[in-house]
C-alpha positions as CSV (number, residue, x, y, z in Angstrom):
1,X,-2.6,10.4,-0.8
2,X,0.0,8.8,-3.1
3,X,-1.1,7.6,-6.4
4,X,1.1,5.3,-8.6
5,X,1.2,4.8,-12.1
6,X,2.9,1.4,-13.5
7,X,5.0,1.4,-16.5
8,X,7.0,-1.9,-18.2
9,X,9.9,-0.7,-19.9
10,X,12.3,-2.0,-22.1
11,X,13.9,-6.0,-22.8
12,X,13.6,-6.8,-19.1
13,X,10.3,-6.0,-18.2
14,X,11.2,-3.6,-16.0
15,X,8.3,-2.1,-14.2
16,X,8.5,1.4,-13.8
17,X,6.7,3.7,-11.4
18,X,5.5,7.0,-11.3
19,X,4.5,8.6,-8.0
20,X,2.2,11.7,-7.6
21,X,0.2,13.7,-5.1
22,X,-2.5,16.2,-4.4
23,X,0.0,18.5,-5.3
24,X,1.0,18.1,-8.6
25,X,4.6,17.2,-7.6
26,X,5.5,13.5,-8.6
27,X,9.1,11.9,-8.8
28,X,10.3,8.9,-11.0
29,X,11.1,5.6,-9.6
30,X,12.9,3.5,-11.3
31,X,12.9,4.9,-14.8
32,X,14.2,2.1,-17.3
33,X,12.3,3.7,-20.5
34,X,14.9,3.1,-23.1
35,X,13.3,3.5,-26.2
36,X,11.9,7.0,-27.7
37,X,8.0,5.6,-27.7
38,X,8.8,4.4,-23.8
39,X,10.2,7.8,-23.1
40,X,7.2,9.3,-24.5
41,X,4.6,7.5,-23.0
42,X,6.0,9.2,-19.5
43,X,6.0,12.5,-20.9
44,X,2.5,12.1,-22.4
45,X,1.3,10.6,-18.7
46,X,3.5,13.9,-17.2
47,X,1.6,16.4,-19.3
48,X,-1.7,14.9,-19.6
49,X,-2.1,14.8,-15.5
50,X,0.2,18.6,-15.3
51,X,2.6,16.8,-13.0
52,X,5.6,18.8,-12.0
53,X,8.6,16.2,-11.9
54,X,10.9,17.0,-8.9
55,X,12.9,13.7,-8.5
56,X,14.2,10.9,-10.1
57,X,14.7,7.9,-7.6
58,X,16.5,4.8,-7.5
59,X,15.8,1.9,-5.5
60,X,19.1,0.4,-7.4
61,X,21.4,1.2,-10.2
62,X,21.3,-2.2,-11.9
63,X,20.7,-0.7,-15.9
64,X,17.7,-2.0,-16.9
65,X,16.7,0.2,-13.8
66,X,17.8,3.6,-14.9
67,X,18.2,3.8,-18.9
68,X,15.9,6.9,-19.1
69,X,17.9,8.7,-15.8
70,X,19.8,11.0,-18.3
71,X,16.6,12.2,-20.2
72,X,14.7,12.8,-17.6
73,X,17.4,14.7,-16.1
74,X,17.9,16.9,-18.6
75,X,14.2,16.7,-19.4
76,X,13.1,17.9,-16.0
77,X,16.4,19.2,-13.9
78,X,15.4,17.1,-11.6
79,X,17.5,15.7,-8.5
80,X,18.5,12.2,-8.5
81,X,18.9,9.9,-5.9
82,X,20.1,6.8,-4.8
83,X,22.1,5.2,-1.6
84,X,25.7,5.7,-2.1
85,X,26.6,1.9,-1.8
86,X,25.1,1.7,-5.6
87,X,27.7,4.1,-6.5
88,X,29.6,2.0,-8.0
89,X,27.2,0.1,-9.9
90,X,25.9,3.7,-11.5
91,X,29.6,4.1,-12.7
92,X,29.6,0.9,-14.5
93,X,26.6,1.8,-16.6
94,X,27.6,2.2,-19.8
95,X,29.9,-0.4,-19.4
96,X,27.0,-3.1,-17.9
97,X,25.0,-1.7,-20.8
98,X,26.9,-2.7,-23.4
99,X,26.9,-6.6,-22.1
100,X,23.0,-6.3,-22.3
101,X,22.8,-5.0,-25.8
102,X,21.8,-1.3,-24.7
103,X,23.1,2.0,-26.0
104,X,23.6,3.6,-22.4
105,X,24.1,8.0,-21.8
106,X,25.9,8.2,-18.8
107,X,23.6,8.7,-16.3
108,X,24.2,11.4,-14.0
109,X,25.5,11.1,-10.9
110,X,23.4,10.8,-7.6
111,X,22.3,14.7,-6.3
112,X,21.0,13.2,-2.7
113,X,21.8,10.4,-1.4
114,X,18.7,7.8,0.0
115,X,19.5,7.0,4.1
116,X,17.2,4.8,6.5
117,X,15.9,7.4,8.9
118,X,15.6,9.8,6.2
119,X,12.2,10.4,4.2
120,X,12.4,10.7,0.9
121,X,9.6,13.6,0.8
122,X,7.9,15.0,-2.6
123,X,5.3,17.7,-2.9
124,X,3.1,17.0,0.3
125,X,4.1,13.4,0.8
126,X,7.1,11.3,2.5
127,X,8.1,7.6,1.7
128,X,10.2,5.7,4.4
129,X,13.4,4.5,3.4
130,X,14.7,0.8,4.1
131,X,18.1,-0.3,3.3
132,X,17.5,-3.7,1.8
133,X,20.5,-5.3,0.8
134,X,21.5,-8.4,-0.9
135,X,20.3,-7.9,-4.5
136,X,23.4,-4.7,-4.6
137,X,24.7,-3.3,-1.5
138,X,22.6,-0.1,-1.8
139,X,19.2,-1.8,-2.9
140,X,16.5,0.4,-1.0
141,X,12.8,-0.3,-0.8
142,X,10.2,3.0,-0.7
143,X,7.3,2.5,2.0
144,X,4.3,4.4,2.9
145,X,2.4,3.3,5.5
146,X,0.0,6.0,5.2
147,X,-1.2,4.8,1.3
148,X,-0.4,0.7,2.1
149,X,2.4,0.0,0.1
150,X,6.0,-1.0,-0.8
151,X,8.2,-0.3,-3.9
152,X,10.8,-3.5,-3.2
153,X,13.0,-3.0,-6.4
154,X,14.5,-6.3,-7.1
155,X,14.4,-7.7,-3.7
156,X,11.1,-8.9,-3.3
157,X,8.8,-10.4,-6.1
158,X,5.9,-12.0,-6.4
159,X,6.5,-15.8,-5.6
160,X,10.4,-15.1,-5.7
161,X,13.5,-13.3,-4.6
162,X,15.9,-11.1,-6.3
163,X,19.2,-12.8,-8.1
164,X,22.5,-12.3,-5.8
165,X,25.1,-13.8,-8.6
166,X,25.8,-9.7,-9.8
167,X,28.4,-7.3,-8.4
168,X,27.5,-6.6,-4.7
169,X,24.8,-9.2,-4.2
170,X,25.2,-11.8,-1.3
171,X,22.0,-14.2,-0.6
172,X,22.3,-14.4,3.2
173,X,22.1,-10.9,2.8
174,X,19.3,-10.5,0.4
175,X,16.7,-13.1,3.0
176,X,17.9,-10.9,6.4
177,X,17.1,-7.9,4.2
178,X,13.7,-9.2,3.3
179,X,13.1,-11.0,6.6
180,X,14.0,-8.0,9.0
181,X,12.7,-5.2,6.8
182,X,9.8,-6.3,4.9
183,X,8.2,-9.5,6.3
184,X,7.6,-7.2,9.6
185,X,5.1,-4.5,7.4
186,X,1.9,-5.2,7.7
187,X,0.5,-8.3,5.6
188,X,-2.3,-6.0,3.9
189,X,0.8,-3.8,2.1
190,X,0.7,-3.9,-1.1
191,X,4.5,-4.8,-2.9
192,X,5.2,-3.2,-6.3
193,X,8.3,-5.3,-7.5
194,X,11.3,-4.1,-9.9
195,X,9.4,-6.7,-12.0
196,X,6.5,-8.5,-12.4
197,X,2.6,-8.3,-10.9
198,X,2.0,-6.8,-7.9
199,X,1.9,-9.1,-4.7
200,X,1.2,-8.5,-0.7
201,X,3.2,-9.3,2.5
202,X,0.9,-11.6,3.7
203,X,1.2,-13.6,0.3
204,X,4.5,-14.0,0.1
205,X,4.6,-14.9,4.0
206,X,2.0,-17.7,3.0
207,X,3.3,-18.8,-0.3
208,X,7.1,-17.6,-1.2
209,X,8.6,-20.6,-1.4
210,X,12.6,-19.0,-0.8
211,X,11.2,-17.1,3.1
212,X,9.5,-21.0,3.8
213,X,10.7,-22.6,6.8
């Protein structure tokens, strides 16, 4: 069974996630800890719960999304991943950064590369990979059927849809993305967004007002 701990991280609100097993192995989705209390209050969760960290996964490489990536990594010498259509986008990072006001480390560059078809396996567990695009062109949500739930990134929130106006992002895109890959999981799955509370499938079927008619 997968547990998940929540974190919300830095200007944006970014949420965070930490993912852990029976095993002890956990990886870090998403880590957008910027500041040195933020980075801490992972390591503190890490140590307290003797987690061994083996990964450090993107679902995309906007910045808010991966300001701790290069602490962690040397931190840990953990693998990173990501899809390689977000390339780009990590390359930019320091550059994106400064627009926003952060102080960005390069992050480091992407060790294996996330593919549909492929599970994204940790200690004695496996997420499915879905190649969501429209928010970037490598956006990727992390779903376990087994444990209920989807990590949707900045694709799918609660009672909204991710912004397409960035590098990469096309609308028509991001609604066939979320209409073919996630309005099809069960309504009981729980969504964990790239921001913002929690929400289900069968909530944002009922109430979403952008996948309405």
């Amino acid at each position: 069974m997968i547990t998940i701990q929540k974190f919300v991280f830095n200007t944006f609100q970014e949420n965070s996630f930490l993912l852990y097993d029976e095993t002890g192995d956990c990886i870090l989705v998403d880590m957008g800890s910027y500041t040195v209390a933020e980075k801490k209050e992972v390591l503190n969760f890490i140590a307290n719960n003797r987690l061994n960290p083996v990964k450090i996964v993107n679902t995309h490489c906007h910045v808010d999304h991966l300001l701790g990536n290069s602490f962690f990594k040397n931190k840990f010498k953990a693998k990173t991943a990501a899809h390689a259509a977000d390339e780009f986008i990590l390359n930019r990072a320091v550059e994106q950064g400064n627009v926003f006001g952060f102080e960005v480390e390069a992050p480091p560059a992407i060790d294996e590369l996330l593919n549909e078809g492929t599970p994204l396996s940790f200690g004695g567990s496996a997420l499915e990979i879905l190649h969501v695009p429209g928010h970037s062109p490598g956006s990727v949500a992390l779903y376990s059927p087994e444990d209920g739930f989807v990590i949707s990134g900045d694709v799918l929130f609660n009672g909204s849809i991710g912004r397409t106006d960035l590098p990469g992002g096309n609308y028509d895109t991001l609604i066939r993305s979320i209409t073919e890959k996630l309005m099809v999981l069960p309504d009981e799955t729980v969504v964990y967004p790239g921001h913002g509370p929690e929400t289900t499938i069968g909530e944002e079927k009922h109430s979403n007002p952008f996948l309405r008619g």
